[in-house]
Phi, psi and omega in degrees: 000306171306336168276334151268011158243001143314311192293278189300000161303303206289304192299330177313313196298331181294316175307230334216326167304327192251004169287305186305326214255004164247027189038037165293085164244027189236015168272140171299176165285000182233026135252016185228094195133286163330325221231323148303333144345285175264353166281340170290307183306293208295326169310316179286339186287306178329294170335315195290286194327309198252022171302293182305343174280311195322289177309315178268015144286341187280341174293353191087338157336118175301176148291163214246123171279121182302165185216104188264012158267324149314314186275326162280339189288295164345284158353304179275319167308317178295337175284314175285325172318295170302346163110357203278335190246000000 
């Protein structure tokens, strides 16, 4: 237990190295602990997400050709779902 929480010790501080250096500095520390929060959930969804391509590249399985017009129209829904657009 003391060994994942060093380890996650190590990332915050790193989250927070990249905070400073894009000038994210007006966060508290317990918006900054939120916000490490949620950059950790969206790190596991990603993960999730992207465990069937991950396996069938280890399978050897050709790739699935992007289609980067698909990938902004997605894009674009989520952002307006979220209000950013």
């Amino acid at each position: 237990m003391a060994a994942d929480n060093a380890s996650e010790l190590v990332v915050f501080h790193r989250f927070l190295g990249d905070q400073i250096a894009i000038g994210s500095v007006e966060l508290s520390p317990e918006e900054s602990v939120e916000a490490f929060r949620a950059y950790q959930r969206d790190l596991e969804r990603l993960r999730h997400d992207l465990e069937p391509a991950i396996g069938r590249f280890e399978r050897g399985e050709p790739a699935i050709p992007l289609d980067i017009e698909d990938v902004k129209r997605r894009g674009r829904e989520r952002l307006a779902r979220e209000g950013i657009v």
